[in-house]
N, C-alpha and C positions, 0 to 999 in steps of 0.2 A: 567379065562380071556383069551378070542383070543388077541391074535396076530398077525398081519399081518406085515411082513414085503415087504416096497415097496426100492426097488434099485432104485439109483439118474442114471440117462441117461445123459452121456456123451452131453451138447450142442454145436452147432455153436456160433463161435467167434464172440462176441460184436460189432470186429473191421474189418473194411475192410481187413488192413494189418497182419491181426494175424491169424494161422493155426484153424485147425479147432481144439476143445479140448479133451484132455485125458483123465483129469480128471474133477471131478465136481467146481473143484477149476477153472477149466477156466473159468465158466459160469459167473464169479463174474466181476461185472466192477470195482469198487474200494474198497478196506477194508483196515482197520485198526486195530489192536489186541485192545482189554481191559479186564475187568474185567466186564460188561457188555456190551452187543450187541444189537445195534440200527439197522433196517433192513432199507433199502431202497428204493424203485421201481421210474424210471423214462422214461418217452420215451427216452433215449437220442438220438434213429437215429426212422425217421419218420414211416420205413418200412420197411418188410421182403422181402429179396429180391427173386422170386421164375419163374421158368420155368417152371413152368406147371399152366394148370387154375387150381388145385387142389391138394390141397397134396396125392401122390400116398405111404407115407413111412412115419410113425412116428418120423419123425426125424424135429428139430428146422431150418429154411432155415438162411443162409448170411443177416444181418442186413445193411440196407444201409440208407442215408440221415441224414447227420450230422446234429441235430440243436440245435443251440447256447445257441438257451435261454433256453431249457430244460440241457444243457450243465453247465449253468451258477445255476441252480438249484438246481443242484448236488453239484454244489462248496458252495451253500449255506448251504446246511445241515453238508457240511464238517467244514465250518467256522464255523459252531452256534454249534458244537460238540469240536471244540479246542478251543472254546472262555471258553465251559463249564469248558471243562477240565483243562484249567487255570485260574479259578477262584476258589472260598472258597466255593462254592457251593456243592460240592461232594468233601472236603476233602477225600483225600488218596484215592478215585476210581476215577478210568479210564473208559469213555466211547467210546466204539469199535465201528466200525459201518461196512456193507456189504451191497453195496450198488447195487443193479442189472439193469440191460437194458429190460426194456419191448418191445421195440421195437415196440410203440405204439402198441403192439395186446394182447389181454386175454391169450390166450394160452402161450405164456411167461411168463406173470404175470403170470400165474399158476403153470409152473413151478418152476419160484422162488420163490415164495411162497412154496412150498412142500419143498424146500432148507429152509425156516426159520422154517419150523414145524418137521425139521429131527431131529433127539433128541442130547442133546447136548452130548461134548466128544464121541461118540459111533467111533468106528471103518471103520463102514460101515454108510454110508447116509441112514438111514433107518428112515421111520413114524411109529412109534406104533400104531395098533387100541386100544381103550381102551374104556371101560365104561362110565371111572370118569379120566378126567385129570387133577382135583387139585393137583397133586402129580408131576403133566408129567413137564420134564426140556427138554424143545425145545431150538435150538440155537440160539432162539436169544426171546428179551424179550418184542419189539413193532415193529413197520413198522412205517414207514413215507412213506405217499402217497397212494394212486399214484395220478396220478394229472388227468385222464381222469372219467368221472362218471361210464362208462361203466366197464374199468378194476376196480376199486376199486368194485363196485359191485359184480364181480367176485371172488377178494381176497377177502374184507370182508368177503362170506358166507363160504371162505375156513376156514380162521381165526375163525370165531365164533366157530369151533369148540372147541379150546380151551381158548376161551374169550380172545384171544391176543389182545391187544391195539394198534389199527391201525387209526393215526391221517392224517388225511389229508390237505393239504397245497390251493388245487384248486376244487377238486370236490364237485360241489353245490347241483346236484339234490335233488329235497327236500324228495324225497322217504329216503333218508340216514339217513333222522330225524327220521324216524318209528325204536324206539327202541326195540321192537320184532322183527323186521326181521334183524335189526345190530346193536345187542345190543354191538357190543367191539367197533363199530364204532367213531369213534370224528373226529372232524372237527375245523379249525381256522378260517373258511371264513361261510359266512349266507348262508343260502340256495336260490337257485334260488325264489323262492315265494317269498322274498322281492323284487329281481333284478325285476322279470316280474312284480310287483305290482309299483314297480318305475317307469319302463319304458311304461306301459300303461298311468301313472298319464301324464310323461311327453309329449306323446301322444294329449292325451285328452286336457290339459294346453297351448299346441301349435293349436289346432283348427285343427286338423290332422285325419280324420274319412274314411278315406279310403286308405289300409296299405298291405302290401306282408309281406309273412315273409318264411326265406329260414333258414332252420333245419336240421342235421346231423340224420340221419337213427339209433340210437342208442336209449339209455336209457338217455341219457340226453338232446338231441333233442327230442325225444317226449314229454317226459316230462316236457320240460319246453314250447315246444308249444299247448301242451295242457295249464298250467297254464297261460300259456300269454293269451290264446283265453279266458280263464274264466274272466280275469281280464279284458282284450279290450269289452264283453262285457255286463261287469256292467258299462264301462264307455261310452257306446254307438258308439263304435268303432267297424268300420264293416273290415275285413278279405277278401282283392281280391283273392288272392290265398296265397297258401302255398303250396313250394317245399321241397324236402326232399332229400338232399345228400349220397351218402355211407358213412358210419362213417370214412374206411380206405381206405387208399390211395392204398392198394394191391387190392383194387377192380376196375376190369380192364374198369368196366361202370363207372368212376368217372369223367372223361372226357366228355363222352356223357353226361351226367345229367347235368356236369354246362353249358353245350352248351344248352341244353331242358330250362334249368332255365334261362339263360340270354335272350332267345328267348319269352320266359312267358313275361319276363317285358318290353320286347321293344312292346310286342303285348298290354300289360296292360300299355298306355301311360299316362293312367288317375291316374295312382299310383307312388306317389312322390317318397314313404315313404317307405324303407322297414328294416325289422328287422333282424339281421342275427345271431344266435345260430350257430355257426360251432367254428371248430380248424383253429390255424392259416394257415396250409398250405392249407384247404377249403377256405378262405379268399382270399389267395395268390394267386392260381389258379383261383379263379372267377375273383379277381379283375383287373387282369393280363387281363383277354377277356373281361372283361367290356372295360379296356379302348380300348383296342383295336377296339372295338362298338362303344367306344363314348357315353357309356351309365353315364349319370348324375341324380344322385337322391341324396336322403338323407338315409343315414344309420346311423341305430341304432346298435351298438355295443352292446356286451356283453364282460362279465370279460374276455371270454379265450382272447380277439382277440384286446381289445381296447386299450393297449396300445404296445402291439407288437413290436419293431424297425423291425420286417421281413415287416411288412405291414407297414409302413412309409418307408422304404428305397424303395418302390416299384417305377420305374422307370415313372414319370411323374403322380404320383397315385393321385394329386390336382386334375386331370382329372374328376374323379368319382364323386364330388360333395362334401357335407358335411359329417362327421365323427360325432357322439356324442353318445360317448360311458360312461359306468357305470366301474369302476373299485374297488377295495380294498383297505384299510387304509394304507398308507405307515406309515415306523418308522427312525432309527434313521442308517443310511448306512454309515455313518462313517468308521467302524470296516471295515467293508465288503466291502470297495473300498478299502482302505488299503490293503486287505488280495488281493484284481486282482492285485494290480502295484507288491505284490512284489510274482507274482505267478510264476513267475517263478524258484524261488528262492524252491519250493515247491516239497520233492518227487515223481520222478512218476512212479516208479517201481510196487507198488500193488492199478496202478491206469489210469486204460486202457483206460477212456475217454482223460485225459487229457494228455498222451503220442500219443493221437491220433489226438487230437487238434492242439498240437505243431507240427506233420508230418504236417498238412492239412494245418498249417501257414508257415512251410516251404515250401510247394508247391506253393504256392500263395501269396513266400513274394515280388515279383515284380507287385504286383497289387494295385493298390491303393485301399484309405478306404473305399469309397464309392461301387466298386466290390468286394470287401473283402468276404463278406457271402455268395455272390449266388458264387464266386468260391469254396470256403470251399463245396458249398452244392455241386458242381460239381465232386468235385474231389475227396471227400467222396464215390460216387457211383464208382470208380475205386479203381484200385491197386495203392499204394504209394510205392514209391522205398525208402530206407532207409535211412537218413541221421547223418550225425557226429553230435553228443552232441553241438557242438560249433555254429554249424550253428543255429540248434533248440531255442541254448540258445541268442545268437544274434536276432532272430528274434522275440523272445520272447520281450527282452527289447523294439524291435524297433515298438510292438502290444499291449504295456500294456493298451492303452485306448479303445481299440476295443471293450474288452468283457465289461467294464465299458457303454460303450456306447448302449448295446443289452440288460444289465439290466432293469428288470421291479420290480422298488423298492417294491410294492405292494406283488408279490409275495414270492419277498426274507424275505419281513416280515414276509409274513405268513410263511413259511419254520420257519423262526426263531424262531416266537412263537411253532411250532408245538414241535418244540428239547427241549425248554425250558419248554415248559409245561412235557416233559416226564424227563426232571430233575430235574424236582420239586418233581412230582410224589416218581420218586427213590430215591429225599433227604429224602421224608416225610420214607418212608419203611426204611431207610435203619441208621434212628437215631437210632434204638433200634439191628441191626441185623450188620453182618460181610460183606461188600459186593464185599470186594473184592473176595470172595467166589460164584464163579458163581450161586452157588445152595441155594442164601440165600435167593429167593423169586422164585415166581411163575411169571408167565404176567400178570396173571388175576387180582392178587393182586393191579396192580395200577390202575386199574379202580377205585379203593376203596379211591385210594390215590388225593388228589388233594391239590393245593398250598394254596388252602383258603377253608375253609369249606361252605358246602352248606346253604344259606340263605333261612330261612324256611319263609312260607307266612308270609306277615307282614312286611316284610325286603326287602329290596334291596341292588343292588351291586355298589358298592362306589370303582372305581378307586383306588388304591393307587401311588404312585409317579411313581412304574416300569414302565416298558414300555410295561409289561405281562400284557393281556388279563384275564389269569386265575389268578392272583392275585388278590386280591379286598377286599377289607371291608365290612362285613353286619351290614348296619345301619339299624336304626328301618325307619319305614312310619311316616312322620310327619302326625299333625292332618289334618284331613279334607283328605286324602289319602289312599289307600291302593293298598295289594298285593295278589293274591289269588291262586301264583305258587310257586314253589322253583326258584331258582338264577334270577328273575326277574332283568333286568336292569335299569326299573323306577318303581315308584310307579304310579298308577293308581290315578287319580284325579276325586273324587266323584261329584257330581251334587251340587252347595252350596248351592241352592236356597230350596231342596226339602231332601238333604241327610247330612251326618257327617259320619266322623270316628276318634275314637280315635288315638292315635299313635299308631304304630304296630297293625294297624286293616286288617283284611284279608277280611273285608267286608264290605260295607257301611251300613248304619242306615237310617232307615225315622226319620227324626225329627219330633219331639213331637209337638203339638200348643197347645202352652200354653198362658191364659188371666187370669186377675183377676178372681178368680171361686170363685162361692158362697162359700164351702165348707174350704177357706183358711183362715187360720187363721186371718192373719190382715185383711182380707174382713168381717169375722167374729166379730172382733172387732170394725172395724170404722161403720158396720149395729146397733150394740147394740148403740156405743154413737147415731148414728141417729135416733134410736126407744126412746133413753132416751129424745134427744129435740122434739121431736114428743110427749112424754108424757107431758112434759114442758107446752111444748105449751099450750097442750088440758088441761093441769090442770091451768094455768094461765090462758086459758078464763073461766075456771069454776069460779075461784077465783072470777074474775071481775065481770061475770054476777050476782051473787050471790050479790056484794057488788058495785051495780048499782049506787047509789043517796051518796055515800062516794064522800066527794072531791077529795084524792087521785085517784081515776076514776072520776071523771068530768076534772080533773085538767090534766091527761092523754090527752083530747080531745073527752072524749067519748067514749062508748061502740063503735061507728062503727069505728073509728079510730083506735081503740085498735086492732079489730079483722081481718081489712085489714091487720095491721102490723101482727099481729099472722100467719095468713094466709101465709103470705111473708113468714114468718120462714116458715111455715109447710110447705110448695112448696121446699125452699133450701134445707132443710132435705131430703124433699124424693127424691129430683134432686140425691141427692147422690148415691141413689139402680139405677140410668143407665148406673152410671159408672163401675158398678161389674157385671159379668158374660159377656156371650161369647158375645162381639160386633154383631152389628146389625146395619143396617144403621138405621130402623126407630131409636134406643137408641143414636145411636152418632146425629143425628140431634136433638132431645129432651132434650139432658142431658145438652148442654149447653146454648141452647137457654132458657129452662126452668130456669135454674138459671140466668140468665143473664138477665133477662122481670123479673123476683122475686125478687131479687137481689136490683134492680134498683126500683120499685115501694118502696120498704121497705126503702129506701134512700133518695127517694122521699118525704114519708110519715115524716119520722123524720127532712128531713131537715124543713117542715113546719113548727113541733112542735117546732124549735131550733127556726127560726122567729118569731114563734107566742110569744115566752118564752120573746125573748129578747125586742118585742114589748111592751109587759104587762108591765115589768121592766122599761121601760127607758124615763125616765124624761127631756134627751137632745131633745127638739124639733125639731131639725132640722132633729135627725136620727130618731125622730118619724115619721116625717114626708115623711121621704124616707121607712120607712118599711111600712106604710100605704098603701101608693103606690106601692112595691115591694109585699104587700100579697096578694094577692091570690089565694087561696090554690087548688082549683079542677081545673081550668087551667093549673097550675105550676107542680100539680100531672100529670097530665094527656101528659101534654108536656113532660116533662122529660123523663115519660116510656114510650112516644109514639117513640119519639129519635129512644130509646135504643129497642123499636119491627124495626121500619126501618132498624137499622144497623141489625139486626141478620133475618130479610127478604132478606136485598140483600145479606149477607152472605148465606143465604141458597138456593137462585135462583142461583146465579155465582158459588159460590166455596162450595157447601154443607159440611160439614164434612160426610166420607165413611168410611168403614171397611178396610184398609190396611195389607197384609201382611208383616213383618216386618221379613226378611229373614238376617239380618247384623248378628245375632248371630251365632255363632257355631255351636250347638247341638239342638238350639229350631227353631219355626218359631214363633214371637209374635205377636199374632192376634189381632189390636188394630182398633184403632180411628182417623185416619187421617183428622186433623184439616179444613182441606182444603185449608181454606187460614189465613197463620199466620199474615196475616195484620188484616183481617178482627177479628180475636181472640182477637186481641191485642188492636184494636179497641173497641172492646166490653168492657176488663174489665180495658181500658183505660177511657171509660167516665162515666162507676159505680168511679170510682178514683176522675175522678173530684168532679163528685157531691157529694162523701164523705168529697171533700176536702173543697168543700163550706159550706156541712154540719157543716163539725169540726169548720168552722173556726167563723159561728152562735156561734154555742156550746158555744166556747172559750171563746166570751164577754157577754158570762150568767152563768161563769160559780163563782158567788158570789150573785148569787141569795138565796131566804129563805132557808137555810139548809132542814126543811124536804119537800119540796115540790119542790126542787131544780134537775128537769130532767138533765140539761146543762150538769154540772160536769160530770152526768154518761154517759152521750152520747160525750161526750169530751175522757171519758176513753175506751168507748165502740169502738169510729174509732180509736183511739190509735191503741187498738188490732190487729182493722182490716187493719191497715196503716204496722203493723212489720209485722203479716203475709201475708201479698200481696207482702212485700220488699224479704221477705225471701223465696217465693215461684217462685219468678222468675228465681236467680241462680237454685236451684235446679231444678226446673223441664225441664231447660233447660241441664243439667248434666246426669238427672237421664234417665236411659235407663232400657226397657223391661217391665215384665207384670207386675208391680209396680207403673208403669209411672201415671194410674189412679188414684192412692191411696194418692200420692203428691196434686194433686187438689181436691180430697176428702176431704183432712184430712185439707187444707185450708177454703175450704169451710166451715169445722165443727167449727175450731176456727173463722170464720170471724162471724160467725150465732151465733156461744154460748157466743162468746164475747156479741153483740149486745144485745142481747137477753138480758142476765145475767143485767147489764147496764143499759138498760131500763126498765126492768118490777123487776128482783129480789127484789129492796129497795123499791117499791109498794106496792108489795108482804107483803117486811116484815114487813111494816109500818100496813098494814090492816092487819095481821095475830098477828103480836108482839107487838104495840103499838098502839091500839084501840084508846084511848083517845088523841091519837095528829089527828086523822082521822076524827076531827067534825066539822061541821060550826064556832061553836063558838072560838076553837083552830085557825081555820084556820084564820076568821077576825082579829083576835088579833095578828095573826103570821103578818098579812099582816101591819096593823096598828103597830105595832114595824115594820115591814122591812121600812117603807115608813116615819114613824119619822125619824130613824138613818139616812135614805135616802135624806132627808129634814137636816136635822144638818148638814152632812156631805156638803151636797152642799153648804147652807149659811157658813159654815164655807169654803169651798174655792172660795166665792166670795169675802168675807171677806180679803183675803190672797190676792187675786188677786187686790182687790186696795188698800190692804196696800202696797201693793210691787209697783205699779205704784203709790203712793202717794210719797214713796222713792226715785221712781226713777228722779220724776220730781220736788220735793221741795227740794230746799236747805241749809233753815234755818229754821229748823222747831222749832214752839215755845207750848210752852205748852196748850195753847188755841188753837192751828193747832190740834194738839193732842187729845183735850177732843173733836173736833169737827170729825173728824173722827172715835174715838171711838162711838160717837153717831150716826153717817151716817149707821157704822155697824150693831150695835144692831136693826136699824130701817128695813134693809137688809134683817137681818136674822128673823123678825118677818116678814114680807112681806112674806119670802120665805114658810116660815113655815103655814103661814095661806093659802098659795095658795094649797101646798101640801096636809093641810087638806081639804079642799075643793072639791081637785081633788079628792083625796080617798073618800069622802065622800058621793062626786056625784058618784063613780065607786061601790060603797058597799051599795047605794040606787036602783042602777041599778040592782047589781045581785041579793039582797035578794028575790026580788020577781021572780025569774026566779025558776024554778025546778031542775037547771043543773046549773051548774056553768059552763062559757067557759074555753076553756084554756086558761092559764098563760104563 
């Protein structure tokens, strides 16, 4: 194995006031001992301060320009590191930290960076080259920062060499997501590609289509002005120009360019709008000569600069126009205001920024708060003469709000999370190992480590109560959602009309279309009962043709009577095969108009035979005389189902029933029959209802006619049927949901038809099949002649009743001679009544004999 060893190079002082350094120990801006070591990098002074236009000598230049808020930044990771270390979280370990001055430029970052990959305890500041560093114990075990894209860039590729974990607080470029080129790389803030895809939308939302946009000369200005320009135009937003800054302010043309740039947009007066990508003191500097112009536009901000107090405190800065800028999730600054009031209170011996701070507020404690920073930043670029502790600490108390006032809550969060994610990291290592032993883990090792484990597709990540980002719960995807990454933040929401997904699904489904199919089982079943009344049918007209000149068939009404009503079945029956298989508009217009014109004709027909029944029958004149008048039978057919064609014509002109897709379910789509119009349905088997119910209600007062030749009864039992199931098929098929929905009006249909059916033709059936000899002329005159005597007795005997009861009511001494004379009134009555009867029967059975047919009854 080589070896290389590299010797650490003596740097220039952090501090204005500090010598130049001895050793490598001066390079360091603030540290603190532990048992683990957190690295640092911040800008905390703006720029190197140098006397040549080039470096002529390998050597680090005098760092100048104090700034605060990178100052305050610093103090952040100090607090989120003593907060850790008193807490329960790293029982019994201590975490260190070393924290360095980048001095806004790479070449610094680099070399403190080479300072955390010097190996640990050695002697000498030396880097090992090596093969394989799983083994290698560098001094320190993560980096926090840096906060510019450009320097992180830089460190990262140094870092990767040993997969040290380098989390970043500010740098968004989205190139830092490409996990092959930074794979130790993390980050607590999004990447620019959300910010530029926000601030186009917000663009575009405001009616804003012709835009500037001024950009920092680096890696994170380009790159985020390339993503913007991709995003301005998907959103049809055009690009006046675009200027481009020096990234550092040691670039001595930094001055001339914002002079060129604010000259651009007084020339571009058509451009309101522009968008600025820079650091704050690019901001500072520009905005400082805008107003000075008089230049008013609207600026879009980005995270470095939007909420800034260097660029609010800027002297009449309303000037410039509007501000609307994009920033970062703030958290919970409680702790962290606390930890500035009593900062003073705070050592500052191995802790160079902030013994530098306190000179810079001693210089400038006769300044009011409002020049407070731009003196700070003045008098930073010089020498500070020394001052007594006393003073320092007096002017401390009398500045506790200042630095409170320069905080950018947003950033100190993210600082926060960044320490606490990497002490999560080190709780998880460090449960099973010794760590107050510097050498109990590697760096690379927490990459492995994290506070909650990774949620695999199908999952997502669930908040839990902390305030940590990286803490979280992996719950499953509800249904109808999914996931198809790891640590996803939501689940993806599938298409409902066309897709599904289970719970924990990593991908959507097509749903199924599913209908009643032929090959289903209850389809299969409710087909066979419909072929069985279909055989029904066809073997009761066999029956009947066959047994033509029986009275049971004449008494029917006839072979054509019979076979219209057969016919009516055979149509309900087969109405039922268009309720099964896959919808069709010709079948959903067919299936229930067909039954509904058949349906109705067959209702038609029996309510005839119920009038004609109870005409034969009835001896009350008066109701004879109103059924005379109410028969007639092929208007009254014809009317009734002409009705019922009407209503299911304008049903099917206005509101046809269609094929609908029925998307409500989860998993299926159900391919049905959309009624059309549920007036017009209900309409229909609204007035098949009535005329059942006038039918029944015939039926009912014939329902003590001759026992075997007695229709009434069975057509009395036969609407029965069809009266439960019509009640019963209402709830339900208003309940019932999916590819079933058909099988409900099927299976009504079968009992409204097999009832009927059954009712009127079966006791026909068995009468001519089983009891031949009650099936003869001569049976039948004899059946009639008994029903018409009883019929005859029974009336004389309640005319009989009726004026005995009125003889009671209106005599009031009645004498045994009143008595024999009414006895006799009766007897003369009921012979009267009896011989009229016979008569009547006599002339009605001189009438059929000669006929070939007998009418019906």
């Amino acid at each position: 194995m080589a070896l290389l060893i590299i010797p650490m190079t003596c740097f220039g002082s952090t501090l204005a006031t500090s010598q130049p350094c001895q050793t490598p120990d001066d390079f360091v801006a603030a540290t603190s001992p532990g048992h683990i070591m957190i690295g640092g990098l911040f800008a905390i002074h703006e720029k190197m301060l140098s006397s040549e236009d080039y470096p002529r000598r390998p050597e680090i230049q005098k760092c100048v320009g104090f700034e605060i808020s990178i100052f305050l930044q610093t103090l952040a990771m100090i607090h989120s590191i003593e907060m850790i270390n008193n807490s329960p979280l790293l029982s019994g370990v201590k975490l260190g930290y070393e924290i360095y001055d980048t001095c806004t430029e790479v070449t610094v970052a680099m070399a403190a960076t080479l300072r955390f990959l010097s190996k640990l305890n050695c002697s000498r500041e030396v880097v090992e080259f090596k093969c394989d560093y799983s083994s290698y114990m560098p001094r320190v075990k993560a980096v926090i920062g840096a906060g510019y894209s450009e320097i992180t860039m830089a460190v990262s590729r140094m870092l990767n060499l040993q997969l040290m974990p380098q989390v970043s607080f500010e740098s968004t470029a989205e190139i830092l997501s490409d996990k092959i080129r930074f794979p130790s790389f993390l980050r607590t803030v999004p990447s620019d590609f959300y910010q530029t895809k926000a601030m186009a939308h917000l663009i575009q939302k405001s009616g804003w289509n012709w835009i500037g946009i001024i950009a920092t000369d680096d890696d994170y200005g380009r790159l985020a002005l390339n993503t913007f320009a991709v995003q301005t135009a998907a959103n049809n937003v055009c690009i006046a120009f675009k200027e481009v800054l020096p990234a550092f302010l040691s670039d001595d043309t930094i001055e001339v360019r914002i002079n060129e740039t604010l000259e651009k947009i007084i020339a571009e007066a058509q451009v309101n709008v522009i968008v600025v990508f820079l650091r704050q003191f690019h901001v500072f500097n520009l905005f400082s000569k805008a107003i000075e112009r008089n230049i008013n536009k609207i600026w879009i901000a980005s995270d470095n600069w939007s909420t800034a107090t260097k660029i609010t405190s800027i002297p009449n800065v309303k000037r410039i126009g509007k501000v609307v800028g994009f920033t970062f999730r703030r958290g919970n600054m409680s702790s962290f205001h606390s930890f500035l009031q009593n900062l003073h209170l705070f050592p500052r011996e191995n802790n160079k920024p902030l013994h530098e701070y306190a000179m810079l507020l001693s210089a400038c404690a006769y300044v009011k708060d409002s020049d407070l920073s731009q003196c700070i930043s003045n008098h930073s670029r010089g020498t500070l003469a020394y001052k007594a502790n006393e003073v320092i600490e007096r002017n401390f108390s009398l500045r506790n709000d200042f630095l409170w006032d320069y905080t950018e809550p947003g950033l100190v969060h993210s600082i926060q999370l960044a320490v606490l994610a990497l002490g999560y990291a080190i709780r998880d290592l460090c449960q099973a190992r010794d760590c107050q032993n510097p050498n109990a883990f590697q760096p690379w090792e927490q990459i492995q480590s994290k506070c909650s484990t990774e949620c695999s597709p199908g999952q997502m990540k669930k908040t839990t109560r902390s305030q940590h980002i990286c803490c979280y719960e992996c719950v499953n995807c509800p249904e109808n959602h999914y996931s198809n990454q790891t640590d996803m933040d939501h689940c993806l929401l599938c298409n409902n009309e066309t897709h599904w997904a289970p719970v924990r699904s990593t991908r959507c489904f097509e749903k199924e279309v599913e209908y009643l199919n032929w090959n289903d089982s209850l389809a299969i079943l409710l087909l066979a009962l419909s072929l069985l009344g279909i055989m029904f049918v066809l073997a009761i007209g066999i029956i009947f043709t066959r047994n033509l000149d029986t009275p049971i068939v004449k008494s029917s009404g006839g072979l054509l009577v019979c076979y219209v009503i057969l016919l009516c079945h055979f149509l309900n029956f087969a109405s039922t095969g268009f309720f099964i298989g896959e919808p069709q508009d010709i079948t959903c217009k067919t299936r229930q108009t067909l039954f509904g014109v058949s349906f109705t004709l067959c209702i038609s027909c029996i309510l005839m035979k119920s009038l004609k029944i109870l005409l034969a029958f009835s001896f009350d004149p008066k109701l004879q005389n109103f059924l005379k008048g109410l028969y007639k039978p092929i208007p009254i057919i014809f009317t009734c189902t002409g009705i019922q064609v009407v209503i299911c014509t304008i049903w099917l002109i206005f509101a046809a029933p269609a094929v609908e897709e029925n998307v409500s379910l989860p998993r299926v789509i159900i391919l049905e029959c959309e009624e059309g119009s549920v007036l017009a349905f209900g309409t229909m088997l609204g007035y098949i209802a009535i005329l059942a119910f006038i039918c029944f209600i015939f039926a009912f007062k014939g329902r003590k006619l001759p026992e075997h030749y007695n229709e009434a009864k069975f057509i009395t039992f036969g609407l029965l049927i069809y009266f439960i199931a019509w009640v019963v098929f209402i709830p339900v098929y208003a309940t019932t949901f999916g590819k079933y929905l058909p099988a409900v009006e099927i299976i009504v249909i079968l009992i409204s038809n097999y009832g009927i059916l059954c009712c009127t033709f079966f006791p026909k059936c068995y009468v001519i099949l089983c009891k031949q000899e009650t099936n003869t002329k001569s049976a039948f005159l004899k059946m009639i002649y008994s029903y018409s005597s009883h019929a005859a007795s029974s009336l004389a005997i309640s005319h009989v009743s009726l004026d005995s009861t009125n003889s009671n009511i209106t005599m009031t001494d009645p004498s045994s001679s009143g008595r024999s004379a009414a006895w006799q009134e009766s007897k003369d009555l009921r012979a009267r009544a009896f011989a009229h009867i016979c008569r009547e029967n006599a002339t009605r059975v001189s009438k059929i004999l000669p006929r070939k047919r007998i009418s019906s009854i």
